[in-house]
TITOR-813486 format. One line per 10 residues: number of its first residue (from 1); their letters; for each residue z, y, x of C-alpha. Coordinates in Angstrom, 1 decimal, always signed. Layout:
NUM = a = Z,Y,X  ...
end
This chain:
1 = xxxxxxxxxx = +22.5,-1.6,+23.5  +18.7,-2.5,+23.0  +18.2,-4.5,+19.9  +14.2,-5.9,+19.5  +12.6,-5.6,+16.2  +9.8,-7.8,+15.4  +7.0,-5.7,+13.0  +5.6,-8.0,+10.2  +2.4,-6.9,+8.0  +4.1,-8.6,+4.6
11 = xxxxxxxxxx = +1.7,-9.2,+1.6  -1.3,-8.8,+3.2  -4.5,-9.0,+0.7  -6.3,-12.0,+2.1  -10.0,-10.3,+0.9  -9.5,-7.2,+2.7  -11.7,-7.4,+5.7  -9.6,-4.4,+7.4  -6.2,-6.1,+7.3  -3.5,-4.2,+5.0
21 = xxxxxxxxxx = -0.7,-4.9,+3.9  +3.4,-3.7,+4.4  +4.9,-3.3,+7.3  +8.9,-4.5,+7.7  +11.5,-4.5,+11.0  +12.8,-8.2,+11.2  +16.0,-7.9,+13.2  +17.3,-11.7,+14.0  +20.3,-13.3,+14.8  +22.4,-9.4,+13.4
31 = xxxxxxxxxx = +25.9,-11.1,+12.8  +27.4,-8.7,+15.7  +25.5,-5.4,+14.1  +27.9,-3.1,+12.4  +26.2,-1.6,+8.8  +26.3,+2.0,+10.8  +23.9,+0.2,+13.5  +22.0,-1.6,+11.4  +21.4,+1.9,+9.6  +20.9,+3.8,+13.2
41 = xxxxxxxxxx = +18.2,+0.7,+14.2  +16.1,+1.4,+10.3  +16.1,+4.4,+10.7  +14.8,+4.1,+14.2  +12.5,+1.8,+13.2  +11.1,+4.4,+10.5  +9.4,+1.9,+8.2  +10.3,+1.4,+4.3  +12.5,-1.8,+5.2  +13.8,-3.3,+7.5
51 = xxxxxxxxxx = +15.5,-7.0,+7.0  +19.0,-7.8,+9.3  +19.2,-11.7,+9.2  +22.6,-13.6,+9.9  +24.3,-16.6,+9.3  +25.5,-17.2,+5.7  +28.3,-20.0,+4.4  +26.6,-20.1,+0.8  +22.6,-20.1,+1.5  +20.5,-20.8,+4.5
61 = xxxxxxxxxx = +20.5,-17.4,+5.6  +22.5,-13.5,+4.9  +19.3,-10.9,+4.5  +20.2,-7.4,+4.5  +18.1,-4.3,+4.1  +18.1,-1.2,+5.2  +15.7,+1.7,+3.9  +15.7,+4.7,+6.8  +18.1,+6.4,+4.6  +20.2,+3.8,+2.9
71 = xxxxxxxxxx = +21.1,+0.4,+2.2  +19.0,-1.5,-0.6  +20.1,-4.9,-2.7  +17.0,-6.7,-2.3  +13.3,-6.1,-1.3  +10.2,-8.5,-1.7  +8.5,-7.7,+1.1  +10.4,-8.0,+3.9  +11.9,-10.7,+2.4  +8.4,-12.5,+3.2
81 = xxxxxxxxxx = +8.7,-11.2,+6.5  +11.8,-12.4,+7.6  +11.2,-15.4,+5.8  +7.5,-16.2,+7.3  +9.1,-15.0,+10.9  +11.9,-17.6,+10.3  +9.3,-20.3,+9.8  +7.0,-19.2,+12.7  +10.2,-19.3,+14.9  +10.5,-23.1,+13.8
91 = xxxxxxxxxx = +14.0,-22.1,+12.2  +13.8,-24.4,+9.2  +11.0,-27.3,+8.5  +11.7,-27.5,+4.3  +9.5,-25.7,+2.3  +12.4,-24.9,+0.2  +15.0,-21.9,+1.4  +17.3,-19.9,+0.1  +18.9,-16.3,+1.4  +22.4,-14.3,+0.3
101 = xxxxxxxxxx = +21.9,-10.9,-0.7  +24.9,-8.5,-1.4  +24.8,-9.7,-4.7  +24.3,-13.0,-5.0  +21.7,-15.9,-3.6  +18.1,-16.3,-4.2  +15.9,-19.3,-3.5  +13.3,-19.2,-1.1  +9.7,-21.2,-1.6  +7.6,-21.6,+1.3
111 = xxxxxxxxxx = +3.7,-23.2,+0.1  +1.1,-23.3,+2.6  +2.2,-20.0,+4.7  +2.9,-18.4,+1.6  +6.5,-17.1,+1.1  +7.9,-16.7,-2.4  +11.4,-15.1,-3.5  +13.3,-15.9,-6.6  +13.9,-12.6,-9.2  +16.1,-12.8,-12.1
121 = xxxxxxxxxx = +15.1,-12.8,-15.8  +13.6,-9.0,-16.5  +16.0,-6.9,-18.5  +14.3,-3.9,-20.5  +14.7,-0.3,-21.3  +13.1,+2.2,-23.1  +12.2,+5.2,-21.1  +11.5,+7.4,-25.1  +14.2,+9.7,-23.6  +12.9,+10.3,-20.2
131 = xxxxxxxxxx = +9.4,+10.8,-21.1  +9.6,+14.5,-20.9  +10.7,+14.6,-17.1  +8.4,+11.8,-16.4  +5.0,+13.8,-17.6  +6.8,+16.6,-15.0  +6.7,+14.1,-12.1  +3.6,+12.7,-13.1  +1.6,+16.0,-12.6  -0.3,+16.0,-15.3
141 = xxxxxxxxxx = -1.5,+12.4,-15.6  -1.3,+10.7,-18.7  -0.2,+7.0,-19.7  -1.6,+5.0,-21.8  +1.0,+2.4,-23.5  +5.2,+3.2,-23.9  +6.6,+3.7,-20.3  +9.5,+0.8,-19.4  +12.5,+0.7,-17.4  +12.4,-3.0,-16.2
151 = xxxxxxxxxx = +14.9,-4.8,-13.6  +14.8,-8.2,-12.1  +16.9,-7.4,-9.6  +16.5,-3.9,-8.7  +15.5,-1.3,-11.5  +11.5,+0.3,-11.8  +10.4,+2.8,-14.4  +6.8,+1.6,-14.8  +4.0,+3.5,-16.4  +0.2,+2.5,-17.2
161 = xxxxxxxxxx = -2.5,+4.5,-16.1  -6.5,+4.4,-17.9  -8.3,+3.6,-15.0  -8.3,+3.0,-10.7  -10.1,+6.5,-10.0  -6.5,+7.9,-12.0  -4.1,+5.9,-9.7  -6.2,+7.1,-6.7  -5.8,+10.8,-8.1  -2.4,+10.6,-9.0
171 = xxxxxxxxxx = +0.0,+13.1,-7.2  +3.9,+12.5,-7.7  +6.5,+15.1,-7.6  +9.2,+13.3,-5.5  +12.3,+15.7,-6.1  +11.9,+15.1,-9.8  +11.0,+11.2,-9.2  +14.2,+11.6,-6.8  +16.6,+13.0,-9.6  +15.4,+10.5,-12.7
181 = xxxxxxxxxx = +15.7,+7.7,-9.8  +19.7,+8.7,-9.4  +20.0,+9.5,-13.9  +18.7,+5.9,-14.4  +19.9,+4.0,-11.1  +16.0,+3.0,-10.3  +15.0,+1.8,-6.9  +11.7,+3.9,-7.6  +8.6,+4.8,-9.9  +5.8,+1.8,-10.1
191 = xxxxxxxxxx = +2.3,+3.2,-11.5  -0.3,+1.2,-12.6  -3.7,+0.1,-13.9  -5.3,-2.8,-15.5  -8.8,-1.9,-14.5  -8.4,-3.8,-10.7  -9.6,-1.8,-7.1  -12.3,-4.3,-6.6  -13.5,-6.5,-9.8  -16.1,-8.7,-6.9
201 = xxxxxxxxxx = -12.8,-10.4,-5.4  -12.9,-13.8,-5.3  -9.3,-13.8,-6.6  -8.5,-12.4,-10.2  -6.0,-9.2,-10.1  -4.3,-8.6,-13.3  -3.3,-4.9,-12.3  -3.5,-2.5,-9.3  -0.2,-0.2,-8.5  +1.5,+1.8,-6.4
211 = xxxxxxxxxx = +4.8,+2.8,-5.6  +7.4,+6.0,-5.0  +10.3,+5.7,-3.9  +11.8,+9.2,-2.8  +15.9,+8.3,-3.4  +15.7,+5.9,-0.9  +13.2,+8.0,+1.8  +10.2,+5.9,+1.0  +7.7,+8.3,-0.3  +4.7,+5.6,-0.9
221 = xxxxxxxxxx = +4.3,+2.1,+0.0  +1.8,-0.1,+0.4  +3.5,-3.3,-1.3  +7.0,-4.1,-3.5  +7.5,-7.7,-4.1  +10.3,-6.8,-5.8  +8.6,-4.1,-8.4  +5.6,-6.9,-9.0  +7.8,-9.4,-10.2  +8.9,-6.5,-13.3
231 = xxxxxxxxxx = +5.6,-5.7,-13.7  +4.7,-9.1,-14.4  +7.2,-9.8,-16.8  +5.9,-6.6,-18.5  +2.2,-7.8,-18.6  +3.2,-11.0,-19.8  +5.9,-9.2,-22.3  +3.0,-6.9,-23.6  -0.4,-10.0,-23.7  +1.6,-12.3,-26.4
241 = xxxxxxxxxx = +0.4,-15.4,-24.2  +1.8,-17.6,-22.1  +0.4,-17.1,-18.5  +2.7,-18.3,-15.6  +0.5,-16.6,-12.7  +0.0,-13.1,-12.3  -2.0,-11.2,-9.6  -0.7,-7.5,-8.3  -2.7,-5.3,-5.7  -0.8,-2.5,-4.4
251 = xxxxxxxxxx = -1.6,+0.1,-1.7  -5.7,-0.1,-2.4  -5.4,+3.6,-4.1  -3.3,+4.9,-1.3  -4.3,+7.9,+0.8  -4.2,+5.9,+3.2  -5.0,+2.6,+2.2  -3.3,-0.6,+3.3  -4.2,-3.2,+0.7  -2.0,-5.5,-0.2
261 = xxxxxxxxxx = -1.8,-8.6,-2.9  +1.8,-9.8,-4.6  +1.3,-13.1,-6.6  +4.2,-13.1,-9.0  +4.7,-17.0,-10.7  +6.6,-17.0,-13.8  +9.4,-19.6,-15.4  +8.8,-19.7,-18.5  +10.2,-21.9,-21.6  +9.5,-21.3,-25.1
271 = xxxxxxxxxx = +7.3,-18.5,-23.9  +10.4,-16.7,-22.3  +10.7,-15.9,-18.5  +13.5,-17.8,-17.5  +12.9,-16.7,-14.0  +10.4,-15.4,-11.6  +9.1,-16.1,-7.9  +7.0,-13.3,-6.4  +5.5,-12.7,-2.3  +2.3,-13.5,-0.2
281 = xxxxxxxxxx = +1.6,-13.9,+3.2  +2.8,-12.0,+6.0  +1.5,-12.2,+9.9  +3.1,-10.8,+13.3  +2.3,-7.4,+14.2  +4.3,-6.2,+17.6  +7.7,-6.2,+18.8  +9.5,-3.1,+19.2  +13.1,-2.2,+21.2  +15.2,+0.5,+19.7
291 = xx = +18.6,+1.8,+21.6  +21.8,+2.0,+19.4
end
């Protein structure tokens, strides 16, 4: 059986003149796919995510993701892609949406080609314990303010950097990153800086990251809607003010790079975040046909 796979670039930074951004498999119409396919076809595919989208009786649409190795609850950016596929496809006309995940249902915004997925309020946890096996995966780099361990959704230990040229140089030591990832049930390590790649950008960025994520075969990628959204909470946590829109660049101090932008737009009341809405834009890249 040939299934086609449409390729999405998701969270694309609109200033990079060299395109960026992170790919994702879009796999349409999947109620007939078995999980066991839709694991064969991922891991086919070879790219961080890719998003399986069905019919659902309780939102507008089922999203499921599959890693190359394993199945994951949630992820931000092919969320965006699926989501900005849908609506290129003419599948809906609102600019409101929503999607069922295996644990629950998220809205969906759609605002001028932009596509923005509802996180839940951050919940926070000290990494004091950890910190010893973190300085091991971290290679020798040092942070600058208390590591946390925040989840809105999916769990990401995240740890401040000085500087850009420190994220660029940063080397990760994924079997370690791999065995704190299974102690504390984390989707992956997000490292960042407050100094941004590229302080001429017409658009402010209020930090520049990246991400590992080795437990679930994903050794870097380029952008993680759903690791933005905690980092935001974090930033706004950690500034005192209120500030409902918050700028991440991810995948500028890559090898490699593929820069991307997440904007993150937080719910606040009484200076608490209530809830959170994080994504970008996201265009068509090719069409693939794997054989299950």
């Amino acid at each position: 059986m040939n299934i086609d796979v449409t390729i999405m670039q998701a969270l694309v930074d609109p200033a990079s003149p060299q395109g960026g951004g992170n790919p994702a498999g879009v796999v349409m119409d999947a109620d007939a796919l078995t999980a066991a396919q839709k694991q064969a076809i991922a891991a086919q595919v070879g790219l961080s995510e890719t998003a399986f989208v069905s019919r659902s009786e309780r939102a507008d649409f089922t999203l499921e993701f599959f890693t190359p190795t394993q199945q994951i609850a949630h992820c931000g950016h092919a969320t965006v892609a699926a989501f900005s596929w849908l609506q290129q496809q003419g599948r809906f006309s609102s600019a409101r949406s929503s999607k069922e995940t295996i644990d629950g249902v998220r809205d969906i915004w759609l605002d001028q080609g932009r596509v923005y997925m509802q996180q839940q309020a951050p919940v926070y946890q000290s990494l004091q314990h950890d910190q010893q096996l973190l300085a091991s995966i971290l290679q020798g780099a040092h942070w600058c303010s208390e590591p946390q361990l925040v989840n809105t959704g999916n769990g990401f230990a995240l740890v401040e950097l000085a500087n850009f040229q420190q994220l660029q140089a940063l080397t990760v030591d994924q079997s370690l990153l791999s065995q704190l990832s299974e102690q504390l049930d984390l989707v992956g390590l997000y490292v960042y800086t407050l100094e941004s790649s590229d302080t001429a950008s017409p658009a402010e960025r209020h930090a520049s990251s990246r991400m590992f994520a080795p437990r679930y075969g994903i050794s870097e990628e380029a952008a993680t809607g759903m690791a933005a959204g905690p980092l935001a909470c974090l930033l706004q946590q950690r500034s005192g003010q209120p500030q409902a829109n918050w700028w991440i660049e991810q995948g500028h101090a890559m090898a490699q790079p593929s820069p991307s932008l997440i904007e993150v737009k937080l719910q606040l009341a009484r200076h608490k975040i209530q809830s959170l809405m994080a994504g970008g834009i996201a265009s068509f890249a090719r069409t693939l046909s794997v054989s299950i």
